[in-house]
PyMOL CGO cylinders between C-alpha atoms (Angstrom):
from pymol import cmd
from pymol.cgo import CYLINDER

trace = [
    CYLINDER, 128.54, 155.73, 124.25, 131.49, 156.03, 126.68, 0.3, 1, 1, 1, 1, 1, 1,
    CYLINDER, 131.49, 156.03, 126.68, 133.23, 153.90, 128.79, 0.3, 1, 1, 1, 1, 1, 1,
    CYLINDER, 133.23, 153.90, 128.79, 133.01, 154.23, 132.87, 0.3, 1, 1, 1, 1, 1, 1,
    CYLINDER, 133.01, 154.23, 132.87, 136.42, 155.75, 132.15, 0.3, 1, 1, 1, 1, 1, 1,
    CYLINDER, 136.42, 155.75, 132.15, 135.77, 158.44, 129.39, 0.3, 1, 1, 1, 1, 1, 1,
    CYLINDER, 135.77, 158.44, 129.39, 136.68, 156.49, 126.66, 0.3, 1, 1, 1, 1, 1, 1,
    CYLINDER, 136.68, 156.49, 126.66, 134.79, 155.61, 123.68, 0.3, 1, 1, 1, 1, 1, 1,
    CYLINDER, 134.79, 155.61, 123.68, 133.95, 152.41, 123.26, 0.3, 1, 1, 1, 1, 1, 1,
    CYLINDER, 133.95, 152.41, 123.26, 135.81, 150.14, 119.72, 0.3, 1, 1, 1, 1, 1, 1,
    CYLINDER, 135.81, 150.14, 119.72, 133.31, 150.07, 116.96, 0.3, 1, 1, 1, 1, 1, 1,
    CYLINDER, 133.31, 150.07, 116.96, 131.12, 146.57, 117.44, 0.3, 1, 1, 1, 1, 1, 1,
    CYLINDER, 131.12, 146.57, 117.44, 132.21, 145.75, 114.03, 0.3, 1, 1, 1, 1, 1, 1,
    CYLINDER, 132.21, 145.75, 114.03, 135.57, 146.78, 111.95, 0.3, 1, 1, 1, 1, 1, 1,
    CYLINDER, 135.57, 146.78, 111.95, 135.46, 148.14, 108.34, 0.3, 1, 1, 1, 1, 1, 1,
    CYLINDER, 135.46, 148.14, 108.34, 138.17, 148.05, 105.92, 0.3, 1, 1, 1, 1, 1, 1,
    CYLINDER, 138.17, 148.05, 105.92, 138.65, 151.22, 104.58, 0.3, 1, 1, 1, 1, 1, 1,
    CYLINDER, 138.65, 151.22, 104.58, 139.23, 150.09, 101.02, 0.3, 1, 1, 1, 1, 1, 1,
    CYLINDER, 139.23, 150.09, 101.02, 136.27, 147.62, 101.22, 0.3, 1, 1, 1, 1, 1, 1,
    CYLINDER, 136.27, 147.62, 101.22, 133.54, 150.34, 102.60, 0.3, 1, 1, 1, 1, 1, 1,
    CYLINDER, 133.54, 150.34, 102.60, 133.17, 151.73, 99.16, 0.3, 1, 1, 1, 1, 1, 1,
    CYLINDER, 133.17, 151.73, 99.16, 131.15, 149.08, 97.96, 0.3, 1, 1, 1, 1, 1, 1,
    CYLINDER, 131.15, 149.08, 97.96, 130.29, 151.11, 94.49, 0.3, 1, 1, 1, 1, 1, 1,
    CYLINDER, 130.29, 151.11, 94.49, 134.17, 151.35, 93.61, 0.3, 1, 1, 1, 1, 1, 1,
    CYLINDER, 134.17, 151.35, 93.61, 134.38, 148.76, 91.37, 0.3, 1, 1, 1, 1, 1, 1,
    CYLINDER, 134.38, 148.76, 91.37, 130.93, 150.11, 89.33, 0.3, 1, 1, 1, 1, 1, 1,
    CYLINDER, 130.93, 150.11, 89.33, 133.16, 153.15, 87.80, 0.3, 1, 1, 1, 1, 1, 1,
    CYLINDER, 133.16, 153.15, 87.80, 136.29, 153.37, 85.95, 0.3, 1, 1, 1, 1, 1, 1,
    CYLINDER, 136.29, 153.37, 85.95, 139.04, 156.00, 85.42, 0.3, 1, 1, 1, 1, 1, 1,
    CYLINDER, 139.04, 156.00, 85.42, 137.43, 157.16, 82.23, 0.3, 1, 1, 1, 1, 1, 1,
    CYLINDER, 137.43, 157.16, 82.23, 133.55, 156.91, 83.44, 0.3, 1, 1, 1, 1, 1, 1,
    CYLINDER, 133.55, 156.91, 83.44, 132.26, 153.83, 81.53, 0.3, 1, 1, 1, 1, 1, 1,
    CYLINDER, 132.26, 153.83, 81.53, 130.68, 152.18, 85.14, 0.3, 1, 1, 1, 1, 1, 1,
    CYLINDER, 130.68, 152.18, 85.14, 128.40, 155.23, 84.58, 0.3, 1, 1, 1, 1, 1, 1,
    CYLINDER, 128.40, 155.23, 84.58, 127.38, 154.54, 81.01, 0.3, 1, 1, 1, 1, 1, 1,
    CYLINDER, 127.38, 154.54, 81.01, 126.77, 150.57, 82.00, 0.3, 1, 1, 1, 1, 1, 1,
    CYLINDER, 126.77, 150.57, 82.00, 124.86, 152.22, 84.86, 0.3, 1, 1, 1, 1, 1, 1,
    CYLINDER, 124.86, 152.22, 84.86, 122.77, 154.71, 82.76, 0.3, 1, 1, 1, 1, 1, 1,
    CYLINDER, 122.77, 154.71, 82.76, 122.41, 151.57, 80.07, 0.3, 1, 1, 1, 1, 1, 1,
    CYLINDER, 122.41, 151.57, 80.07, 121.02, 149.14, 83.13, 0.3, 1, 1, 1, 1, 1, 1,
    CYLINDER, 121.02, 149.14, 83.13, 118.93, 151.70, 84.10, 0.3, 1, 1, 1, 1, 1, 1,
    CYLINDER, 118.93, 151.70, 84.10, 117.32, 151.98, 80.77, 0.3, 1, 1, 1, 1, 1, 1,
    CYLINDER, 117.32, 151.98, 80.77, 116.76, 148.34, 80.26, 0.3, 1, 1, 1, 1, 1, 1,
    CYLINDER, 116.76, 148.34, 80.26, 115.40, 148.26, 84.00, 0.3, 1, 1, 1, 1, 1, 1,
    CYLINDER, 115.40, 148.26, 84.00, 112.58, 151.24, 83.15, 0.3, 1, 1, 1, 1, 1, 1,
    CYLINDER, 112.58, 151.24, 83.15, 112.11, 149.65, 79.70, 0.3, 1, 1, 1, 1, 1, 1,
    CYLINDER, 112.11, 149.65, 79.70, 111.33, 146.20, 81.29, 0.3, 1, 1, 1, 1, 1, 1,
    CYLINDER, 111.33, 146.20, 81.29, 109.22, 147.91, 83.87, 0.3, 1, 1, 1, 1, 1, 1,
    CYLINDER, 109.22, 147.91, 83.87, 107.03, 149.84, 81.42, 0.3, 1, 1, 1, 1, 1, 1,
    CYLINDER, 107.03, 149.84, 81.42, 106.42, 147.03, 79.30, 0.3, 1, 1, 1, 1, 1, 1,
    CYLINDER, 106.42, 147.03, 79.30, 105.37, 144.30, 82.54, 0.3, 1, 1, 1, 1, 1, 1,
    CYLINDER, 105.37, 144.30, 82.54, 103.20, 147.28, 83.61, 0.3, 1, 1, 1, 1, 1, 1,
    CYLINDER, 103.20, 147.28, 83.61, 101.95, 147.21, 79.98, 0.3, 1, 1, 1, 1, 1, 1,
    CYLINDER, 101.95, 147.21, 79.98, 101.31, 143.47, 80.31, 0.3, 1, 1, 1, 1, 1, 1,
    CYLINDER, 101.31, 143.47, 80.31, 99.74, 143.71, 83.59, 0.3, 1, 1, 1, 1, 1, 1,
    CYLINDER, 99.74, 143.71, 83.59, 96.91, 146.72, 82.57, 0.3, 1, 1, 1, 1, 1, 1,
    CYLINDER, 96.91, 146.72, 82.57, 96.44, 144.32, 79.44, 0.3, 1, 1, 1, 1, 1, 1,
    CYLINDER, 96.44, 144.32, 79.44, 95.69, 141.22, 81.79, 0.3, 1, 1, 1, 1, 1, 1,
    CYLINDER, 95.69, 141.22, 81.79, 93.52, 143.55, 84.10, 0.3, 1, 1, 1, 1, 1, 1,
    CYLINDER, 93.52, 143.55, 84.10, 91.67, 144.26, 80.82, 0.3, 1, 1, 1, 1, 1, 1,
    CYLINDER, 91.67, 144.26, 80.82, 91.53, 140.64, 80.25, 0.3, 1, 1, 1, 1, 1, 1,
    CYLINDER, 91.53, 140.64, 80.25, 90.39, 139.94, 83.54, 0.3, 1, 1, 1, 1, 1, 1,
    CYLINDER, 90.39, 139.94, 83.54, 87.51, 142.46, 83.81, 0.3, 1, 1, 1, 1, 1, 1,
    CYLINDER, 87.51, 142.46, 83.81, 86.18, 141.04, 80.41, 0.3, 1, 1, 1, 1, 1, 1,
    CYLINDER, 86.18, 141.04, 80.41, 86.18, 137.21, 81.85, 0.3, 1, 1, 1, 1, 1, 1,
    CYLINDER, 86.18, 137.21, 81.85, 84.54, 138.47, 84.72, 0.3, 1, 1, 1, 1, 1, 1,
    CYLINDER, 84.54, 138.47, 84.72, 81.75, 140.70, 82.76, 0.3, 1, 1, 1, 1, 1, 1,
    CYLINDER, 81.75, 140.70, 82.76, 81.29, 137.15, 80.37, 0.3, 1, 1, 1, 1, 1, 1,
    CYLINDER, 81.29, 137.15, 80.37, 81.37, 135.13, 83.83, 0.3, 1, 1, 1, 1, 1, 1,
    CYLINDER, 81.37, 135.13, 83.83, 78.61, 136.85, 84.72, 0.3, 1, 1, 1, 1, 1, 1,
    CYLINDER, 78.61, 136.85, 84.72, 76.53, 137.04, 81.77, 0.3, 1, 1, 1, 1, 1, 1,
    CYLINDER, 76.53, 137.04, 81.77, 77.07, 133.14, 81.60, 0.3, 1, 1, 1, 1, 1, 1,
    CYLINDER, 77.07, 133.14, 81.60, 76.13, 132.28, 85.23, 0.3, 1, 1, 1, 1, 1, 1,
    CYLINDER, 76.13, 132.28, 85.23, 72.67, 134.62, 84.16, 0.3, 1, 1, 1, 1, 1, 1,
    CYLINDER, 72.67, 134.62, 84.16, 71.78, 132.62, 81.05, 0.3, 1, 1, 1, 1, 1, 1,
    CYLINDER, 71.78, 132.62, 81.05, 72.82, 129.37, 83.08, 0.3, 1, 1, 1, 1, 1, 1,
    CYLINDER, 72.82, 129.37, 83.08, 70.34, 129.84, 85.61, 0.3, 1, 1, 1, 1, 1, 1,
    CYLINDER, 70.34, 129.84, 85.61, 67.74, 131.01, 83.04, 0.3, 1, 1, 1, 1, 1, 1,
    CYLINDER, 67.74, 131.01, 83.04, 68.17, 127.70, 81.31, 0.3, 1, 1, 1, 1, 1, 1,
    CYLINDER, 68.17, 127.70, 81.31, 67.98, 125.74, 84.64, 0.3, 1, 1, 1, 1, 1, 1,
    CYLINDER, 67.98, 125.74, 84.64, 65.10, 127.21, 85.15, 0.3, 1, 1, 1, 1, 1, 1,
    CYLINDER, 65.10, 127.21, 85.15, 62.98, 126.58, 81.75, 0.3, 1, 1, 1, 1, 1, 1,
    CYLINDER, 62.98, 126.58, 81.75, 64.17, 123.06, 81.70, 0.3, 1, 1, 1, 1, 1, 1,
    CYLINDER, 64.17, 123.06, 81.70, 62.96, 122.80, 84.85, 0.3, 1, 1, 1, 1, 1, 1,
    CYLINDER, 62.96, 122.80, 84.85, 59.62, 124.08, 83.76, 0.3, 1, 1, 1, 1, 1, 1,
    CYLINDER, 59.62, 124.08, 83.76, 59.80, 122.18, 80.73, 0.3, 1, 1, 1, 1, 1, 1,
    CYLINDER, 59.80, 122.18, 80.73, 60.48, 118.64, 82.72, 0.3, 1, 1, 1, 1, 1, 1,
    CYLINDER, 60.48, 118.64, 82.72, 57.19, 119.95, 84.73, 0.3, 1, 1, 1, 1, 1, 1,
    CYLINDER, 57.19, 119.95, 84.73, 55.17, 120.32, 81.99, 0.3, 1, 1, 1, 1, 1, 1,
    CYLINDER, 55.17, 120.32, 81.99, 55.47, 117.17, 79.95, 0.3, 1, 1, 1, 1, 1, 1,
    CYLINDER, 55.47, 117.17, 79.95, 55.10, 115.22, 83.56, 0.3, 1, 1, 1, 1, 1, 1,
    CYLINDER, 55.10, 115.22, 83.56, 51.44, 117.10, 83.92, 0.3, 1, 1, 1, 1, 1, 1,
    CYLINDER, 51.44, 117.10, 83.92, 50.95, 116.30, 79.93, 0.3, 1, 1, 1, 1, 1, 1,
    CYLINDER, 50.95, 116.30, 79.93, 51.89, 112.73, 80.79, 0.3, 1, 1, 1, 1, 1, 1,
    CYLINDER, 51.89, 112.73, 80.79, 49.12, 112.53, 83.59, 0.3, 1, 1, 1, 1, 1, 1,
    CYLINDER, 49.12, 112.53, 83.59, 46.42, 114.27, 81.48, 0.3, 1, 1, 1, 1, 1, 1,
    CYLINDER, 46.42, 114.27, 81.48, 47.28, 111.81, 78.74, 0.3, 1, 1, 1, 1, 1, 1,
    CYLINDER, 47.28, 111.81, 78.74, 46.94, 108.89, 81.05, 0.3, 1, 1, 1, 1, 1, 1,
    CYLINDER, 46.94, 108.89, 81.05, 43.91, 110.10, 82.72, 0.3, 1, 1, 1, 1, 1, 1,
    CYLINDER, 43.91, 110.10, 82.72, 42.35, 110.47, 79.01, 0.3, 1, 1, 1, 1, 1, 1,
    CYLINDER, 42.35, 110.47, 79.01, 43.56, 106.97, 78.34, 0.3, 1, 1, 1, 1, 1, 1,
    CYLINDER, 43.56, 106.97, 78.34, 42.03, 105.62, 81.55, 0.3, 1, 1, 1, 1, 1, 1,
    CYLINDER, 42.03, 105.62, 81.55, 38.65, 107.45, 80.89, 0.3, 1, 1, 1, 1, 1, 1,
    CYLINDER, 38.65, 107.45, 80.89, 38.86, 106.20, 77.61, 0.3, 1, 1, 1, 1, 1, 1,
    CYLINDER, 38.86, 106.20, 77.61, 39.00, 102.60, 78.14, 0.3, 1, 1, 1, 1, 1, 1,
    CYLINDER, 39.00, 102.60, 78.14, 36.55, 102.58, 81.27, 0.3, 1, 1, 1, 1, 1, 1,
    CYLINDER, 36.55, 102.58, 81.27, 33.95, 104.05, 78.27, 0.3, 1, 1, 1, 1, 1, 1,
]
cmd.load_cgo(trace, "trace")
């Protein structure tokens, strides 16, 4: 934007020329900043692939908990259940075995 008087206004913030290349340093006369920079990139995709490796393994590993999770929580509450039927039935066979006692001894 210009001033009222047709000038443009400074910059808000000065750059030093030789400091605005901020990749300068990464490269050398004879090229080797590219090789490190082809070599980092490498190790970088390497690294990448293989924690994307682990992860799809742990997904894996996570479906499989979840699947035997499952199957676990079923059997639970089918063995809730018949030991709660079970408790019932020896408390009935209790009574009936009581009641046969009583009637026994009132003969």
């Amino acid at each position: 934007m210009a001033a009222e008087g047709g000038a443009p206004e400074p910059p808000l913030v000065s750059v030093d020329p030789a400091a605005a290349d901020i990749y300068a340093d990464l490269f050398t006369e004879d090229g080797e900043g590219g090789t490190l920079l082809k070599t980092q990139v490498a190790e970088l995709t390497d690294r990448v692939q293989r924690q994307e490796a682990q992860i799809a393994a742990l997904q894996q590993q996570v479906e499989a908990l979840t699947e035997e999770n499952g199957q676990l929580s079923e059997r639970c509450a089918a063995l809730t259940s018949n030991i709660s039927c079970l408790f019932n039935t020896a408390k009935l066979e209790l009574a009936r075995k009581d009641d046969a006692i009583k009637e026994l001894r009132e003969k």
